[in-house]
LOMAR-888257 format. One record per atom (N, C-alpha, C, CB): x, y, z; residue in three letters. Coordinates in steps of 0.1 Angstrom, whole numbers, plus 5000, padded with zeros to 4 digits. Glycine has a CB too. Layout:
XYZALA;...
***
This chain:
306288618781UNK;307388708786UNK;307288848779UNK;308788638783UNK;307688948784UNK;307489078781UNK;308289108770UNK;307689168791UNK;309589048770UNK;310389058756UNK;309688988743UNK;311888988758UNK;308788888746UNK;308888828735UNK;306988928730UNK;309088618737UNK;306888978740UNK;305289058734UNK;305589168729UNK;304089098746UNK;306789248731UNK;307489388726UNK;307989298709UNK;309189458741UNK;308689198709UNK;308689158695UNK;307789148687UNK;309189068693UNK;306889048691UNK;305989028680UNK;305189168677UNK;305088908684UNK;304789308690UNK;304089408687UNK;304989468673UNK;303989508701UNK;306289438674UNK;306989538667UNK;307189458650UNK;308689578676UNK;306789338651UNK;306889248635UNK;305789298634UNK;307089048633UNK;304189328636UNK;303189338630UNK;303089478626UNK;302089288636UNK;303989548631UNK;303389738629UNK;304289748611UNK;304489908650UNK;303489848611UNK;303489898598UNK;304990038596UNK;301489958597UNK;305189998612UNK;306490098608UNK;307990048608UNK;306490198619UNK;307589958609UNK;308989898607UNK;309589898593UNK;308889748611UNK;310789938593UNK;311489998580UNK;312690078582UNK;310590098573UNK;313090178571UNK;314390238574UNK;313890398568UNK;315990148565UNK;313890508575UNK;313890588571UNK;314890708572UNK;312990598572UNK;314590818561UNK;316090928558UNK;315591048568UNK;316390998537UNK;316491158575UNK;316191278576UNK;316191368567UNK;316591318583UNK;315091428567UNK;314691528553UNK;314291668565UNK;312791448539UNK;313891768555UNK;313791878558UNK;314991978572UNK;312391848560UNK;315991918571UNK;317191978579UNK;317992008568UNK;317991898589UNK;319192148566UNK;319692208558UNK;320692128564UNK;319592358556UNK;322092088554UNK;323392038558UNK;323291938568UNK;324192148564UNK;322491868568UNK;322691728576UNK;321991618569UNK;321991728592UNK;322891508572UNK;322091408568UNK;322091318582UNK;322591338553UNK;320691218573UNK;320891128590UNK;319590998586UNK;320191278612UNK;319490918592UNK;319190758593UNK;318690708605UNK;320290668592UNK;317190638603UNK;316990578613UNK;316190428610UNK;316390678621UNK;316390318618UNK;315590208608UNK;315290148624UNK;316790088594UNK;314090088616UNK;313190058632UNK;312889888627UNK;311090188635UNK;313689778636UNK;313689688634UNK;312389608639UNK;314789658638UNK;312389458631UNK;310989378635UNK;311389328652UNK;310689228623UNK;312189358652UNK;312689298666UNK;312689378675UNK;313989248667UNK;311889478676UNK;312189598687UNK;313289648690UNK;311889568698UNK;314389658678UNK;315689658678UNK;315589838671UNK;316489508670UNK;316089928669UNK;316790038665UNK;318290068661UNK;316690098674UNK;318090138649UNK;319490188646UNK;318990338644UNK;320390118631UNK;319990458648UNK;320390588646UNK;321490638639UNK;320390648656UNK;321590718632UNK;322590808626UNK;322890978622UNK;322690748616UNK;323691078626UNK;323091178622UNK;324491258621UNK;321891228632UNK;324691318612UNK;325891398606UNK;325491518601UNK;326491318595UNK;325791618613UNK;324991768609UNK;326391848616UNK;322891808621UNK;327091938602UNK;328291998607UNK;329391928609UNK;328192048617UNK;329991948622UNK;331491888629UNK;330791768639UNK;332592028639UNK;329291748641UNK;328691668645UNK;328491508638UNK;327891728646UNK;328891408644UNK;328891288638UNK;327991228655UNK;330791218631UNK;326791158654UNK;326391088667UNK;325990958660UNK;325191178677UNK;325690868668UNK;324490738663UNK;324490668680UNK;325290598646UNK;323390588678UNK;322790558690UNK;321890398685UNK;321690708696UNK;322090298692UNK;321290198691UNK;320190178704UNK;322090078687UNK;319490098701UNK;317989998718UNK;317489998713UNK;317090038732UNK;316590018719UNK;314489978719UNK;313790108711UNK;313589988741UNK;312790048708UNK;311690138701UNK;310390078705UNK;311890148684UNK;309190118709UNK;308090118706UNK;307190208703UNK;307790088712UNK;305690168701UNK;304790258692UNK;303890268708UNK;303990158673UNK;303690398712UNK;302590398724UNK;301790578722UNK;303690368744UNK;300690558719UNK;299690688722UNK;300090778709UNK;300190788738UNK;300590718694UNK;300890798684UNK;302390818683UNK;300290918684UNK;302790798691UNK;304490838687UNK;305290668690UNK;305391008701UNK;306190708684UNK;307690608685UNK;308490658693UNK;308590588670UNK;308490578704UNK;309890618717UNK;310790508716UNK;309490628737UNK;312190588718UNK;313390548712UNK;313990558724UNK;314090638701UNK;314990418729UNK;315690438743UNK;317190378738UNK;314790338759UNK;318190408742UNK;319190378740UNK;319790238744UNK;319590468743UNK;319990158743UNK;320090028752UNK;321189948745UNK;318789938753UNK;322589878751UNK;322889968766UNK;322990078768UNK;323889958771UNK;322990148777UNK;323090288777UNK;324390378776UNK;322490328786UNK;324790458770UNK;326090488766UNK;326990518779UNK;326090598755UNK;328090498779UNK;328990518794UNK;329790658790UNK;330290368798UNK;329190828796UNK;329890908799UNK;331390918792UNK;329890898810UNK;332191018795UNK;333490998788UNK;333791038807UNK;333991118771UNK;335290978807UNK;335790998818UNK;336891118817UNK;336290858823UNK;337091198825UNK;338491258825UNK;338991268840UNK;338391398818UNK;339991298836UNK;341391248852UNK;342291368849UNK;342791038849UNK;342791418862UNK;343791448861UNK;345091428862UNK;343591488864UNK;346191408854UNK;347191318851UNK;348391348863UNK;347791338836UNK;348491458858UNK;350191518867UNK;349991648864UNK;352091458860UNK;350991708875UNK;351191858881UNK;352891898878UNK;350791848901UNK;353091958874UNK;354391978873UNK;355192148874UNK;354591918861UNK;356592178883UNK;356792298882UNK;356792378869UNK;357592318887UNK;357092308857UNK;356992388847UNK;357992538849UNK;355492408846UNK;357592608840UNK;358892738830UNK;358192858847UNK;358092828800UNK;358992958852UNK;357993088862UNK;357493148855UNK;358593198873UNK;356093188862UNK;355293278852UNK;354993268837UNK;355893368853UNK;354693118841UNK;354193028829UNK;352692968830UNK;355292908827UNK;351892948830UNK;351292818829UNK;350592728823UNK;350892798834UNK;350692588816UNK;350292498810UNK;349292408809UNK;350992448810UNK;348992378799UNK;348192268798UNK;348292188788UNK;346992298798UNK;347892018793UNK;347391958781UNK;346491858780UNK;348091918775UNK;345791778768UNK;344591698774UNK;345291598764UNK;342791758772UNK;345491468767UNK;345591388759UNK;344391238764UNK;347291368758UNK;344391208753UNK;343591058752UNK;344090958762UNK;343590988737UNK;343090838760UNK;343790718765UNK;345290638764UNK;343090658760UNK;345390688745UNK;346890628745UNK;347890738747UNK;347190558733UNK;347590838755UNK;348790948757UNK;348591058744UNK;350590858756UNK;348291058734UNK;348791108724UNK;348091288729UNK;348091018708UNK;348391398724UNK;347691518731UNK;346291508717UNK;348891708732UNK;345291558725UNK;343791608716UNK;343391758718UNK;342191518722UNK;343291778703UNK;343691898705UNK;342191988700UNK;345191918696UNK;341892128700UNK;340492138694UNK;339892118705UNK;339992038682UNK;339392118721UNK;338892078728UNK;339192228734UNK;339291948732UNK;337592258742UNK;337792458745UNK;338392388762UNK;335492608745UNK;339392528763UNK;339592508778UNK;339392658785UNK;341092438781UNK;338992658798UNK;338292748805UNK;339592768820UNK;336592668809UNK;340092858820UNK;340892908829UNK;340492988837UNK;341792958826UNK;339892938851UNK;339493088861UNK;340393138870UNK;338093058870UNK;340993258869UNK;341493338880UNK;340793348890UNK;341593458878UNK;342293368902UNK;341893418916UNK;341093548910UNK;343393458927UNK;340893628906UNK;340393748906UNK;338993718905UNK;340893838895UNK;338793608896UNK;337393578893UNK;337093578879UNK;336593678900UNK;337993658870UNK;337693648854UNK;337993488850UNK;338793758845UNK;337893508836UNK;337893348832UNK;338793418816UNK;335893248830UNK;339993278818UNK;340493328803UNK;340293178793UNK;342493378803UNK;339793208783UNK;339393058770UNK;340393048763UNK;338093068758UNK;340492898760UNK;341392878749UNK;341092758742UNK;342792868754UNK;341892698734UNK;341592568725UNK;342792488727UNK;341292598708UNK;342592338729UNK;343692278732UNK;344592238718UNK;343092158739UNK;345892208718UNK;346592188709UNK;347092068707UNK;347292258710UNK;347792028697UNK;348491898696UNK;349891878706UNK;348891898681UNK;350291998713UNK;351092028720UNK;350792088733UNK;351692088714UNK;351292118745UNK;351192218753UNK;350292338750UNK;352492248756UNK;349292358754UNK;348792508755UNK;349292598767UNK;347292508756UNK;349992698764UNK;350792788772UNK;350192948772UNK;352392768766UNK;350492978785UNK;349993148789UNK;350793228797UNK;348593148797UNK;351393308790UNK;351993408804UNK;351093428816UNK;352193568800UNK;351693438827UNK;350593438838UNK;350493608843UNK;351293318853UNK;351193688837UNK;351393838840UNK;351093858855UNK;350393948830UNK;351393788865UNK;350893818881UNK;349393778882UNK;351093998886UNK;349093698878UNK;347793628876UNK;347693488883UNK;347493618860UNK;346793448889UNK;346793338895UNK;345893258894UNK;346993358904UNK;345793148877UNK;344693038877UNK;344792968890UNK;344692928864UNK;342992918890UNK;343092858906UNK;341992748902UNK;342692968922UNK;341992718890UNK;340692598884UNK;340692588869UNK;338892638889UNK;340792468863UNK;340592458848UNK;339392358846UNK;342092398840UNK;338492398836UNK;337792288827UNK;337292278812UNK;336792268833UNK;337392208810UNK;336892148794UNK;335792158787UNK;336792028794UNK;335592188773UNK;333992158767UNK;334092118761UNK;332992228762UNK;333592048753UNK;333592008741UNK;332092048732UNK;333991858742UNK;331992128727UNK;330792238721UNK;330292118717UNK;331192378709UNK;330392078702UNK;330091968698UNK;328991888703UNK;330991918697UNK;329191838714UNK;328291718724UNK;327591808733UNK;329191598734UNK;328191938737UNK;327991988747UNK;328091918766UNK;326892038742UNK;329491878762UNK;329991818777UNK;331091878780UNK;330191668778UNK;330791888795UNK;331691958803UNK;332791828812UNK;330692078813UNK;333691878813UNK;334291828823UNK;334291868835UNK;335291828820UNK;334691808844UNK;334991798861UNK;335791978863UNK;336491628866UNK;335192068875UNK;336392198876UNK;336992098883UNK;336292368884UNK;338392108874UNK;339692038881UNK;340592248891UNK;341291938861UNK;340792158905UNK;340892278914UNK;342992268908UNK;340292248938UNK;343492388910UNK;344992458902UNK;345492518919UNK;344592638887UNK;346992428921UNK;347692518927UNK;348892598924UNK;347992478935UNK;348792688917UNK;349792748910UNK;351292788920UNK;348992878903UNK;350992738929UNK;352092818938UNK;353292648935UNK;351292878960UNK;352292518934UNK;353092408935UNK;353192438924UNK;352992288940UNK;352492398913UNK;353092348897UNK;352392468886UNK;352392138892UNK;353292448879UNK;352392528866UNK;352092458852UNK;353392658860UNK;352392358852UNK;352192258839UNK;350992098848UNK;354592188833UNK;349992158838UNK;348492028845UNK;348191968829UNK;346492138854UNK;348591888832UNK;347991728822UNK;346991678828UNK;349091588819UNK;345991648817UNK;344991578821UNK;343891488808UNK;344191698829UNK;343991368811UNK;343491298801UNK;341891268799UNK;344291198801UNK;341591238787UNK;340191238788UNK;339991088775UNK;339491438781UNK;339090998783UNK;338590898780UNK;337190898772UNK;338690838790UNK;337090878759UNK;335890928751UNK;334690838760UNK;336090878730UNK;334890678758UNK;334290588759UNK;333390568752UNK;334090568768UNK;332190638753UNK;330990628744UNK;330390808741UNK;329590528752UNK;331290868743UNK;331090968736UNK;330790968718UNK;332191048740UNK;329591038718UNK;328891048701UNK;327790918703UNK;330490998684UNK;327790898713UNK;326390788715UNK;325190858720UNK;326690658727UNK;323990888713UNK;322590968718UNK;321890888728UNK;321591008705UNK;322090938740UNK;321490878754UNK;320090918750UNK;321990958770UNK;319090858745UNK;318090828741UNK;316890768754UNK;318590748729UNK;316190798759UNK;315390778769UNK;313790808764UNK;315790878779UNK;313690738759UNK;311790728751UNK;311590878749UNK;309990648766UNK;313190858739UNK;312990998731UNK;311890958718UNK;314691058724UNK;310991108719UNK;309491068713UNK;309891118699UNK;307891148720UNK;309191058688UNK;308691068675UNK;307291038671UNK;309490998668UNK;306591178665UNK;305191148659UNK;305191108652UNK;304291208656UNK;303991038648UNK;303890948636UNK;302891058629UNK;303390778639UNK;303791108622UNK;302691178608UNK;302791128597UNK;302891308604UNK;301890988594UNK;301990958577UNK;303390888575UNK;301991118566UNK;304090928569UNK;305390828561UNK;306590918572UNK;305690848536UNK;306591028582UNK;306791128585UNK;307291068600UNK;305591228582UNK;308491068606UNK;308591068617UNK;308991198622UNK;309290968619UNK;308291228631UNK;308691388637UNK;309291438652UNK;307391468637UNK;310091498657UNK;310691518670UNK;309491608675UNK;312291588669UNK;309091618684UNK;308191718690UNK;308691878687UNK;308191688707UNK;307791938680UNK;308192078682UNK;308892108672UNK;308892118693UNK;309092028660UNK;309992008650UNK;308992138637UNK;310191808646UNK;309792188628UNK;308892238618UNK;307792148610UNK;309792298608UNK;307092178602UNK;306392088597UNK;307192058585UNK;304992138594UNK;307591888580UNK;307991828572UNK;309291798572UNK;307591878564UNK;309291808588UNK;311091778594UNK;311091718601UNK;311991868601UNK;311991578599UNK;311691468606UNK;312291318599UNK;310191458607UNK;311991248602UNK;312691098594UNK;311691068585UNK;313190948604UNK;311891038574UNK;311090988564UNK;311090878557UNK;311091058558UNK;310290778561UNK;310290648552UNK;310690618538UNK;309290618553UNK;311690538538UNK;312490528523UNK;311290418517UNK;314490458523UNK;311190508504UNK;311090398490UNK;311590238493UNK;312290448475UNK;310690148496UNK;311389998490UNK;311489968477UNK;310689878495UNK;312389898469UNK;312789868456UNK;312889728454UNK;313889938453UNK;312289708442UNK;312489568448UNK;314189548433UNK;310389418446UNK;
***
């Protein structure tokens, strides 16, 4: 059976182990390549926290890394519409259990065509509308670099838009026989500097 020939390839190789990321400034990070064709990831660089588990094999010099299961998207919805304060308009994003999330960029485009940014709050984020007419809002989250859905704005019905956002497997690295060379004790990303990369830890006994 094909699972059980991907195991045993992966108990005889010489890479099986746990190694550190070295040569990146302000990050640390982890990767351990099981006898089982099994994977663990870890990587903490900044306001960035990700990790990712699956498959690993060794084919043509490199280690490809697939994520398995594969992580599920984050969902977002729009909640409710409401008239809200005149010549007001609102926003907010909260989670699954209601609570508001805040720190999350939001993107306001005018009928005119400009775009005004902001950052979500623990509360209502609020804007004078000065005769201005949003007609579409959406989300980023820099961090992951994911966008949300343009949710379409009728400002003439409501001026207060809630809208919630479901992480699910957000911070999970959709991994797709993402490649690593094998240089020596040296795992490398393609295109990486020289001596940057995961690096096989010391065993101790």
């Amino acid at each position: 059976m094909p699972v059980l020939v991907l195991a045993a390839a992966a108990v005889s190789s010489p890479l099986v182990g746990q190694y550190a990321l070295t040569g990146v400034r302000e990050a640390a990070g982890g990767l351990e390549l099981g006898a089982d064709g099994r994977f663990r990831y870890a990587l903490s660089y900044g306001a960035l926290d990700e990790q990712a588990e699956g498959r690993w094999r060794l084919e043509g010099g490199r280690v490809l890394l697939t994520t398995d299961p594969a992580p599920k998207p984050p969902a977002w919805t729009a909640v409710a519409a409401e008239a809200g304060e005149p010549g007001v308009f609102a926003v907010l994003l909260e989670g699954p259990d209601g609570r508001p999330i805040p720190n999350i960029e939001v993107e306001v485009r005018l009928k005119d065509g400009s775009l005004e940014k902001g950052t979500t709050r623990a509360d209502w984020l609020e804007a004078e509308l000065d005769g201005r007419t949003p007609v579409a809002v959406r989300f980023h989250i820099s961090v992951f670099d994911v966008d949300s859905p343009v949710f379409p704005i009728d400002a003439a019905k409501a001026g207060r838009y809630r809208f919630r956002l479901d992480p699910r497997d957000l911070g999970v690295r959709d991994f797709r026989d993402w490649p690593l060379e094998v240089k020596g004790e040296l795992l490398s990303p393609p295109g990486a500097p020289a001596g940057q990369g995961f690096r096989r830890m010391e065993v101790r006994d």
